[in-house]
N, C-alpha and C positions, 0 to 999 in steps of 0.2 A: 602198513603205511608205506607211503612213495620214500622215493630220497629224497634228502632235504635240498631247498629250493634256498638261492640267497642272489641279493639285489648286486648286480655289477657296477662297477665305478661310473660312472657320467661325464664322462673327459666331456670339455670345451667342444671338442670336433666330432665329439658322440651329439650333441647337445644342437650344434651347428648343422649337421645332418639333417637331424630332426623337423628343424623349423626350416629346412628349403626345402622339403618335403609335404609340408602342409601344404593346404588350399592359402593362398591368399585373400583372405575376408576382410572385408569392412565391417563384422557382425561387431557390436561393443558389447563385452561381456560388464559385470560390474565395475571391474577395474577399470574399464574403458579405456583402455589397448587394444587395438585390433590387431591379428596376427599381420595385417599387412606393415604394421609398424616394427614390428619382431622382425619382419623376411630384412625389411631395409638395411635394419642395425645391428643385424647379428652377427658379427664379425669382431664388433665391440661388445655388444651384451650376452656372447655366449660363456666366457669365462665366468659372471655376476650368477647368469642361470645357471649354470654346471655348478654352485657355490649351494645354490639354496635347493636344486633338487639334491646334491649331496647331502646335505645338513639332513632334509625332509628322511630319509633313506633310513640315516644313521641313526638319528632320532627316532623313529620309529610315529611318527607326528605328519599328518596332513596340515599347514596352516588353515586357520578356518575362514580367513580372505579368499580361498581358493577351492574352499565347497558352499560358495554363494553362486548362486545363478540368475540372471532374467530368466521368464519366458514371455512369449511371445504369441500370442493366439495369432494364427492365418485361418482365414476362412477359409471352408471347402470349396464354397460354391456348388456348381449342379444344382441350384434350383430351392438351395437349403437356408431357412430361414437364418436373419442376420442375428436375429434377436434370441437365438438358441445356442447358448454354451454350448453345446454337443455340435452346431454347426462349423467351431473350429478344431482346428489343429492344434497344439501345444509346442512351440518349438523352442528349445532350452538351450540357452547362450552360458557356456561356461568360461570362466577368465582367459585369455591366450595361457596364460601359465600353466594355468590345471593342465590343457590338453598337454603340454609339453611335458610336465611331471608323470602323467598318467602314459604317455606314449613311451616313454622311456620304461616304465612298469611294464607295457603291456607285450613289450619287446624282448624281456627277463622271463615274463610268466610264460608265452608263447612257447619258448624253448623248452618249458619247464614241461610244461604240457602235451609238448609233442614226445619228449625223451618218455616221459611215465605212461605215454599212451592214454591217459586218462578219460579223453572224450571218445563216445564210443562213435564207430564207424559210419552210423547211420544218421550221424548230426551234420548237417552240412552247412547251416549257419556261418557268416563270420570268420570263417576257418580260410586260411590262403589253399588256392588250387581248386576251392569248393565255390560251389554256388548255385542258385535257383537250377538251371541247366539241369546240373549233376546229379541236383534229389532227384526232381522230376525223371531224369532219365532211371535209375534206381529204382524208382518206385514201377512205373511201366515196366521195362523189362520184366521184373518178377511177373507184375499181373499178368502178361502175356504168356510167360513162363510156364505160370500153371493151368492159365486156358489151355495152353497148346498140350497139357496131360490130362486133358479132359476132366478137369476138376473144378468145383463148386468154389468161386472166389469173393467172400466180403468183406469191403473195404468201408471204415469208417477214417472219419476226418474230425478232429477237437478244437473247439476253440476255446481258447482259456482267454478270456476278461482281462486285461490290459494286464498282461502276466511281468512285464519289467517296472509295473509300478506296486506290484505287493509282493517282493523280495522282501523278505526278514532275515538279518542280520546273526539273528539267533539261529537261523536255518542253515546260512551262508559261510559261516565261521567253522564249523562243525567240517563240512564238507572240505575247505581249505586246508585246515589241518590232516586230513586224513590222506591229501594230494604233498604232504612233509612242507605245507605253511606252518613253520615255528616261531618260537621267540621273538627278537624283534619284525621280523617280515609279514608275520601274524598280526602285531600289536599296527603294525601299516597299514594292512588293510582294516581292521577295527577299526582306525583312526578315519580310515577313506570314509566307510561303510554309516560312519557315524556324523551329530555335528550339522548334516547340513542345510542349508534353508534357500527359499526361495520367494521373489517377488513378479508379478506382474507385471510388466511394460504397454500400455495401450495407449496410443493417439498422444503421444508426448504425458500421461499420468503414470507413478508409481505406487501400485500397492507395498503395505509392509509384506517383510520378510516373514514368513511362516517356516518353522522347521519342517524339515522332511524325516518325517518316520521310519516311513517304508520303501521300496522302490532301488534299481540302479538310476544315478538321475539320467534326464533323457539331456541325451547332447554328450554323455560322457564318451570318452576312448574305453574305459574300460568295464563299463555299463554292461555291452554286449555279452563280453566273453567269462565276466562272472557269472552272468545267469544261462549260461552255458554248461557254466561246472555245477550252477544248483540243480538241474537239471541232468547233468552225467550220470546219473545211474539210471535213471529212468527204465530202462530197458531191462536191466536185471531184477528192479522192487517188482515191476509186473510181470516178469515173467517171458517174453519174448525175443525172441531171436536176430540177429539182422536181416533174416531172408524174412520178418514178418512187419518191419516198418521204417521208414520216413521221415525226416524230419528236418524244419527248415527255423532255426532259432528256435520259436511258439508254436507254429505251425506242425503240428504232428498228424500223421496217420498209420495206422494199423491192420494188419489184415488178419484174415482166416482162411486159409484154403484145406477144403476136405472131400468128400464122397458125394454128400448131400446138404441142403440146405439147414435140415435140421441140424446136424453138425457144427455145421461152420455157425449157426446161429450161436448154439451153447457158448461156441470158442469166442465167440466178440463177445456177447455177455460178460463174461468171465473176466476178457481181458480188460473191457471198458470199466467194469467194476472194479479192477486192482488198478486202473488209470486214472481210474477217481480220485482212491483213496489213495496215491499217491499225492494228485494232484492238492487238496486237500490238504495232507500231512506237509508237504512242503508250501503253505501261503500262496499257492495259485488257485485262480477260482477257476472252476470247468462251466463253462455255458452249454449246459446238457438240451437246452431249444433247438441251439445251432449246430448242434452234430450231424453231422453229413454223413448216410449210410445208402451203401450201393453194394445190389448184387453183379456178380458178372460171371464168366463161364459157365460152365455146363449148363447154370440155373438158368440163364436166359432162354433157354430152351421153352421154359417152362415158366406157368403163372405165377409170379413172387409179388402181385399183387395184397397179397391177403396175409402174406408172411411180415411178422412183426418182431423187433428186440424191444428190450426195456433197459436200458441207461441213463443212469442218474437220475431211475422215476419217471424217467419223459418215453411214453411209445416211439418209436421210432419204424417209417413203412419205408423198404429202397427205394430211391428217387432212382428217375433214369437217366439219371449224370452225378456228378461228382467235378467239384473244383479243387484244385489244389494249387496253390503259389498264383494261382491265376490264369490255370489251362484246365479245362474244360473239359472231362473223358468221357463217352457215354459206357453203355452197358457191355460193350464190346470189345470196350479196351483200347477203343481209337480217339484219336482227337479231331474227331467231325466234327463237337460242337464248337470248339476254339476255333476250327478253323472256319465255319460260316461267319463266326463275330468278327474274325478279322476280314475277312472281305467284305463284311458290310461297312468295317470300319473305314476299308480303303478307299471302299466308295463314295463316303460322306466325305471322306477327308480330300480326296479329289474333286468333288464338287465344290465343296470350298476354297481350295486354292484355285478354281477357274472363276468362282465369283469376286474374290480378293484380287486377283490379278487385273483386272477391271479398273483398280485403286491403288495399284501396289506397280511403280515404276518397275518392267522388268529387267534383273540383273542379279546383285550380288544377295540384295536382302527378299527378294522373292525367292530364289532360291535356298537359300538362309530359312525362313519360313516354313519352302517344302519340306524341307529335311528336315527338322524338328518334327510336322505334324506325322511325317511319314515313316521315318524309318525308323524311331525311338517304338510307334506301334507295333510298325509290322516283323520289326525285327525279335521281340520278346520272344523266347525259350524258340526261336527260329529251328534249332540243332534238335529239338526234340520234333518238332510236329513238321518240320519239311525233310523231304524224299531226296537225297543228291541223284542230281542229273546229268549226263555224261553224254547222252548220244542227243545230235540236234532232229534227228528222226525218232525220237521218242515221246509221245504226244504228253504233255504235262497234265496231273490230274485238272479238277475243275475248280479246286480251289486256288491251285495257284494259276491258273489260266486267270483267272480272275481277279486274282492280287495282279500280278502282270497289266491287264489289260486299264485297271485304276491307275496302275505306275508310269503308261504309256501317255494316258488321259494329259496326269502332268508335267511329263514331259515338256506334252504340245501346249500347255497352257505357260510354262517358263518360257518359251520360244515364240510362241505368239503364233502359233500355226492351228489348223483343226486337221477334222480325220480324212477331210474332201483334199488338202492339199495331197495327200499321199505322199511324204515324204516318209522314208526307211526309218522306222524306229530304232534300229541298229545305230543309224546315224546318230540321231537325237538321244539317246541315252548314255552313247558313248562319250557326245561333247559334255559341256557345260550343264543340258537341262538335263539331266537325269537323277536332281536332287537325292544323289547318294544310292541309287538304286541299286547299283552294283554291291554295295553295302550288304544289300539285303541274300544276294549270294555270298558273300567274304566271309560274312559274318559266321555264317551256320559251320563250311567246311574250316575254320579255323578252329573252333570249338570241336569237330569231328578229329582234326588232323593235330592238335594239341592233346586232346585226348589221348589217341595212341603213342603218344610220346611222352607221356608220364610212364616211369618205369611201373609202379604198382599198376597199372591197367596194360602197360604195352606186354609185359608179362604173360598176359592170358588172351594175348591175339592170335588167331590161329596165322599159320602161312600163309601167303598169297595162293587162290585158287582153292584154300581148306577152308571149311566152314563145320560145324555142329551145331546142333539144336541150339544152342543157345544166340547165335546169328543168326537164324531162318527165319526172324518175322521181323516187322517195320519197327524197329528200337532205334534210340541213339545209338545203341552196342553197334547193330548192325548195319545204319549208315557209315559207323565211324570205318569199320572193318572193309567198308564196299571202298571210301574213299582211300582207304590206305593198301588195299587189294591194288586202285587202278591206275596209282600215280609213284614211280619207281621214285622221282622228285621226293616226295613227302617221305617215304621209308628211307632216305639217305641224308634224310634234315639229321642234324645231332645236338641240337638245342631246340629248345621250345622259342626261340625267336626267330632262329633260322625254320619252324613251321610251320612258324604264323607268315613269315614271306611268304614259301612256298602257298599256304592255303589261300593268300590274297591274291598271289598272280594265275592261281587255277580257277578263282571264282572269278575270275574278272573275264577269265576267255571259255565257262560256260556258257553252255546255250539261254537266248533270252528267249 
């Protein structure tokens, strides 16, 4: 078992902290407080709240005013019928208080969790310092890893069935204690775990309150990072290593790399079959339809047409892609496919703002608009699937020629120009109309240049000018390493803010 874990005091200024740290919301939970009423009056109401998350702590007691929730259905949209439950989203308003009580928790547990090491390395969920970026970069490198030793690589992908709504408590509790949640700390979270109910909010009507059985509720603080820890072993019940998988909260993937196909086949078998019965033994359900299975390396050589697994009973034949977090790999290890979808995106999305701007007075909120449709898109996992570029005589692949050339489009359309006037793009991007484009460089080498300035990664950078196998092909590892090779600036940052400077005022004087 861990060392024991226990709740710290909640001072007034601990408390005060807290709440000017939130989002500022008008969402009305039950209590119908909005956090924007807390941020006003905390000055005065932080002593009252520091009183009653105390009590809650020591007590070993969630109030049960404060595991009620709305929800809220939002439609999707896309084309999805109205009259289809499945066509919305479920969005869970919890009291301002809970978040407050539960962010104070989740701030104790964090620490608790990092000291015991307990989440294994290949979770990247949730966790500060981690994120979508980090898995994906993770996962690539390997695969490329074992391409480039000419070896046989299959990668599958799970989707488990709304895995934060069938948490059992019975599952949960078990696991807690064994991370040294005792005695009263224990009896807290049973109280959290336990207890709570919810109703519906639609078009001004209220359904009743139904308990909630199962599930972290959705909307909570500390939702997340519990079903994180149900989940913490994962990797040791089945058997796998961290050079063998991935994982992004729910989102998990796994691989095989061997000699031949037949091989690497037995090894996902094997593995999918102890991922099962994991998944299984712990209250999550595995959607074995929606398994994503892709060969790559050496095998693409060769016909894997006719090659099949069987997981969870369902045949499974390699597709000639794979998605993960929402990028796109084909069989090769690269991200061609993501990257056509974003140029086709840019293109629509360009076309659109030239048709809007037609209707859309230009200025602050046309370009307000561009930036929304634009860089929120085209900037996703940026750091993984774009190439840092350094020399203005180095001709850019064709995909970001093309992202560029949609980016220019809108430019001239915030400016009220076309392409006949022949005015310097240089110009227009640099002013006002370049609805954040430059963004879309900042963004990637801040993530690269951040990167090497985390001590556990800056660790295992080779020198300037030194490289090994492990930086010789198109990875995050290896743009991060080229950017930090070419900019003496970045290797002289000494804080991760001093390199986010540094990476914004390099991307900003890259070539367009």
């Amino acid at each position: 078992s861990s060392a024991p874990f226990s709740f710290s005091f909640a001072s007034a200024g601990k408390i005060a902290k807290v709440v000017k740290a939130m989002r500022a919301t008008e969402a009305l939970g039950v209590d119908g407080i909005p956090v924007s009423v807390l941020k006003k009056g905390i000055e005065v109401l932080a002593g009252p709240i520091s009183h009653l998350v105390n009590r809650s702590l020591a007590s070993g007691t969630v109030p049960t005013a404060l595991k009620l929730s709305n929800v809220l259905p939002i439609y999707k949209g896309k084309g999805k019928s109205a009259a289809d439950p499945a066509s919305y989203r479920p969005v869970c308003i919890m009291p301002a208080l809970s978040k407050i009580l539960e962010t104070v928790v989740k701030t104790d547990f964090e620490i608790h969790l990092a000291k015991t090491e307990a989440l294994p390395n290949t979770q990247f969920g949730f966790r500060r310092g981690r994120s979508t970026t980090t898995a994906l970069a993770t996962a690539h490198a390997k695969w490329l890893k074992a391409e480039q030793r000419g070896k046989v690589v299959g990668v599958l992908g799970f989707d488990l069935s709304a895995a934060f709504d069938t948490v059992d408590q019975l599952q949960l509790l078990p696991k807690l204690k064994k991370l040294g949640i005792e005695g009263m700390q224990l009896e807290w979270f049973k109280s959290y775990l336990s207890g709570g109910s919810q109703r519906v909010v639609w078009n001004g009507a209220e359904s009743d309150f139904l308990n909630v059985k199962y599930g972290v509720r959705q909307g909570s603080i500390l939702g997340p990072i519990l079903y994180l820890v149900l989940v913490a072993d994962v990797t040791s019940c089945v058997g796998i290593g961290d050079e063998e998988n991935s994982s992004y909260a729910d989102d998990f993937f796994l691989w095989a790399v061997g000699d031949s196909l037949e091989e690497v086949g037995l090894l996902l078998e094997t593995k999918a079959d102890a991922f099962s019965k994991y998944a299984g033994g712990n209250g999550l359900v595995l959607n074995a339809a929606k398994t994503q299975f892709m060969i790559g390396g050496k095998a693409k050589k060769k016909d894997t047409s006719a090659f099949t697994i069987r997981v969870g009973g369902v045949e499974l034949h390699p597709s000639d892609e794979i998605e993960f977090l929402g990028v796109k790999f084909d069989s090769d290890f690269t991200t061609a496919p993501h990257n056509a979808y974003v140029v086709k995106a840019a293109k629509q999305r360009a076309a659109l703002i030239s048709r809007l701007a037609v209707h859309i007075p230009r200025g602050k909120y046309l370009r307000q608009l561009a930036r929304g449709l634009m860089v929120g898109k085209l900037s996703y996992a940026a750091a993984v699937v774009t190439t840092p570029r350094f020399d203005k005589n180095k001709e850019p692949d064709a995909a970001h020629r093309a992202v560029q050339v949609a980016i220019n489009d809108v430019a001239r359309s915030i400016a009220g120009c076309r392409r006949r006037d022949h005015i310097r793009i240089e110009d227009l991007l640099n002013n006002r109309h370049g609805c954040g484009s430059r963004d879309l460089e900042v963004l990637p080498l801040q993530r690269w240049g951040m990167w090497c300035q985390k001590p556990h990664w800056r660790s295992r950078l080779p020198n300037p000018k030194e490289t090994d196998e492990v930086y010789d092909f198109d990875t995050f590892a290896s743009h991060a390493v080229s950017v930090w090779n070419n900019f003496e600036s970045l290797r002289s940052a000494r804080t991760l803010a001093a390199a986010r400077d540094v990476a914004r005022t390099i991307g900003r004087s890259t070539p367009i």
